[in-house]
N, C-alpha and C positions, 0 to 999 in steps of 0.2 A: 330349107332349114328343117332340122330331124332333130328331138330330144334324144340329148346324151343315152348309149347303153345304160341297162343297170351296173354296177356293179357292186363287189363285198362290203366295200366304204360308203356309197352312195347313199341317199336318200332323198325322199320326195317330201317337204315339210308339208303338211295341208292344215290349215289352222280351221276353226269353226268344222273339227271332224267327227263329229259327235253324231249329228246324222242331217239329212239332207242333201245340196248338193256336194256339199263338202265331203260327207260318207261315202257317197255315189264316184265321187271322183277318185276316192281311194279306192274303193271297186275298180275300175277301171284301169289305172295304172298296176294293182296289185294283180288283175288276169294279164297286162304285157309282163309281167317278169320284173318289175319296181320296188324294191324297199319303200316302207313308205313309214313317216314318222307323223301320229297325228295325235293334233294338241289341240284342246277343249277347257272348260271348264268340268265339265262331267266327267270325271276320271273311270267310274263304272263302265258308261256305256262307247269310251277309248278303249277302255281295256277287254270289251265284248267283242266289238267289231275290230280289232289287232288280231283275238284268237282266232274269229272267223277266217281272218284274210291268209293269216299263215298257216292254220289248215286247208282250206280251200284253193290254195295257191302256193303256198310253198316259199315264201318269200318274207324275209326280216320287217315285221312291221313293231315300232318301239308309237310307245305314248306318254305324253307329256303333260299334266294337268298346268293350262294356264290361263288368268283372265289377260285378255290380250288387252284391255283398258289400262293395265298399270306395266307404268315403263318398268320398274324393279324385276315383276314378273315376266315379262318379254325377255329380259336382262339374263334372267335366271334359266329359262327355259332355253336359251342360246348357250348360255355355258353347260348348261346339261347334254345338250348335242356334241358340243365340242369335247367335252370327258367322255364321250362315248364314240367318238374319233366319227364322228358322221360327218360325210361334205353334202351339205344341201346345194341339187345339182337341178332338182326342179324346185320352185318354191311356189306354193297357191296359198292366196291371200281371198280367205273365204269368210272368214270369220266378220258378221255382222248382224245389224236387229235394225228395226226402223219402230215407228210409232203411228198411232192416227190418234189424230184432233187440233183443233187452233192450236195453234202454238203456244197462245198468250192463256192456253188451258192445259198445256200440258208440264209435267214436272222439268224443271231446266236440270238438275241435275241428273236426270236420264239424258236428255239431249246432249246434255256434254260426254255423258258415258258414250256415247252413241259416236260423238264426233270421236271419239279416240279409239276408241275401236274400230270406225268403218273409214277413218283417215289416217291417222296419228300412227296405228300399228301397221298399216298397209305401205306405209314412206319408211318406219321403222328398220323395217325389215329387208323392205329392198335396199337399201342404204347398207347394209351390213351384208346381207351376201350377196350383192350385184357386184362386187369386186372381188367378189373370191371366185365369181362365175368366169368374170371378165380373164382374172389369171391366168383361169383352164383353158380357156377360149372355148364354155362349152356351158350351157346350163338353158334353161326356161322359166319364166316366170307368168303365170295367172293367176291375175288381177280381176273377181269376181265384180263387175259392178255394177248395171241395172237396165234396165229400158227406161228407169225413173231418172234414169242419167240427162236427159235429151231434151228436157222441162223442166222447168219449176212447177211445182205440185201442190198446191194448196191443202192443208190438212195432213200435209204429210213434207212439212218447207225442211227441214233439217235433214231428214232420211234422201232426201232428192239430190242438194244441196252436195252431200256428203256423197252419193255415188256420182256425181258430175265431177265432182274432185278426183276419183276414181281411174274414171273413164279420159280425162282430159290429161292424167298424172301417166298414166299408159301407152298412150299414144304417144305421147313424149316421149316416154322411155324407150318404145318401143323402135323412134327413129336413131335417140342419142345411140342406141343401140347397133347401130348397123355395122356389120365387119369387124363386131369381135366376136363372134361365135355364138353370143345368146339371145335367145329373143324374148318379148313382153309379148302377150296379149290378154286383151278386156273380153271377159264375157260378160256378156248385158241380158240376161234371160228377162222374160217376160214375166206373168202369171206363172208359180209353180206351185203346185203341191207339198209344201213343207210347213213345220214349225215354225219359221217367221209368220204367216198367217197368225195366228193365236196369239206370238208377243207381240205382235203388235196393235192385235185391236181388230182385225181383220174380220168379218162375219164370214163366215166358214161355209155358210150357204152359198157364196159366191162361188166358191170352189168347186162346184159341182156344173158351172155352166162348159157347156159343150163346144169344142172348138176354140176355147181362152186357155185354157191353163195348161201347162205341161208335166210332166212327171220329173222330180228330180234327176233322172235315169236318162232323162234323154239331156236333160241340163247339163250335166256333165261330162257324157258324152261328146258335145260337140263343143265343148270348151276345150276338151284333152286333145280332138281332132284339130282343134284351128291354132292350137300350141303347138302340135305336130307340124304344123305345115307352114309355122310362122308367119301367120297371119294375125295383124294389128288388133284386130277387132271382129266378133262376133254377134253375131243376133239372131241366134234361134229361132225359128219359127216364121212361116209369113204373114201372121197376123202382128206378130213382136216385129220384123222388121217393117212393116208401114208404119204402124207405130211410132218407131223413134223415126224416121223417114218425115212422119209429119210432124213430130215433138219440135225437131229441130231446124226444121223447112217455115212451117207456119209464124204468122206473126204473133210473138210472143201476151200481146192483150187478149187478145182470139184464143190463145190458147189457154189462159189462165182463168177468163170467164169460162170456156166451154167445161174446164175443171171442174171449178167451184162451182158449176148447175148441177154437172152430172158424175164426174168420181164417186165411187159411191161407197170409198174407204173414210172412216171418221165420222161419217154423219152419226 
């Protein structure tokens, strides 16, 4: 399995493009030869990294300011694509934020923000253009989701929660999928070096430990590779794949206690 050429109509949707893996991955698609159309809430910094990519590259890149939390906006920002006669032929579902702290300490209507952005928009979307893919017999979809996927997470139960929905919504798609041409896969990164650190509460000290975290550069790299090769499922890194290896192998008590000793997000 091979993502579709580019072509003049084409485009690459990538939501949450504003920077991180999400920016990284439009890099990467826009050095193959990709139109790529990225939508944010930061309209500015869409419309910096678009110049970049079509000076540096040469290729159509259009942006979309949208909060991918409100259906209206989703709504809108699809019919702007389609005035603009684009066929979304790869689609990445990047766009997300997590929290740290109790639950029963943190604001709920962030956490619902949370759930429709990192749920709500990610089923949205492939529901509307997984049938236009299907028609072509031709398209990709990546489905950004977590190593947080593979547990439950104490201090961090909604953000978890919501990438197991991800991860589990993907691999389904990913079989309902077989033999018309398109394929799903989950990237589950690890520790990364971005701006979700900071919205979420992250101490940023962490980020510096050696051999844990990766650079968004390599995130998205091999998200773009395992969509290449249609492959279900991804996990970066070998300290990320023992990780979910043990998230999901272990007994779930054992894992929640050894959490809540030692996670050392939210405290």
């Amino acid at each position: 399995m091979t993502l579709p050429p580019p072509t003049e109509s084409s485009t690459c949707l990538i939501t949450g493009a504003s920077s991180g893996i999400g920016a990284e991955v439009a890099r990467v698609l826009a050095q193959r030869g990709y139109g790529v159309t990225l939508t944010a809430r930061r309209k500015e910094r869409l419309d910096e990294l678009a110049r970049e990519l079509s000076d540096r590259h040469g290729v159509r890149a259009d942006t979309v300011a949208c909060d991918l939390s409100s259906i209206a906006a989703r709504h809108r920002m699809i019919q702007t694509l389609e005035k603009r006669g684009r066929a979304v032929e790869v689609l990445v579902n990047n766009a997300g934020f997590g929290s740290a702290g109790r639950f029963q300490d943190l604001d709920a209507d962030d956490e619902l923000r949370m759930v429709r952005t990192n749920v709500e928009a990610v089923m949205d979307l492939c529901a509307h253009y997984v049938p236009q893919m299907i028609q072509r017999r031709r398209g990709g979809i990546l489905n950004v989701a977590s190593t947080a996927a593979f547990q439950p997470i104490p201090r961090q139960a909604t953000y978890a929660a919501t990438k197991a929905f991800v991860l589990n919504f993907t691999e389904a798609l990913h079989t309902d999928l077989r033999g018309t041409g398109v394929t799903a896969t989950a990237l589950c990164p690890g520790p990364t070096k971005t701006e979700f650190n900071r919205v979420a509460g992250i101490d940023e000290g962490l980020v510096e430990l050696p051999g844990v975290w990766y650079s968004a550069e390599e995130m998205a790299r091999a998200g773009v590779t395992a969509l290449e090769r249609g492959r279900r499922t991804t996990v970066p890194g070998p300290a990320n794949l023992i990780g979910a290896i043990a998230g999901r192998l272990s007994p779930r008590a054992f894992v929640l206690e050894l959490l809540d000793r030692f996670y050392p997000v939210g405290k």
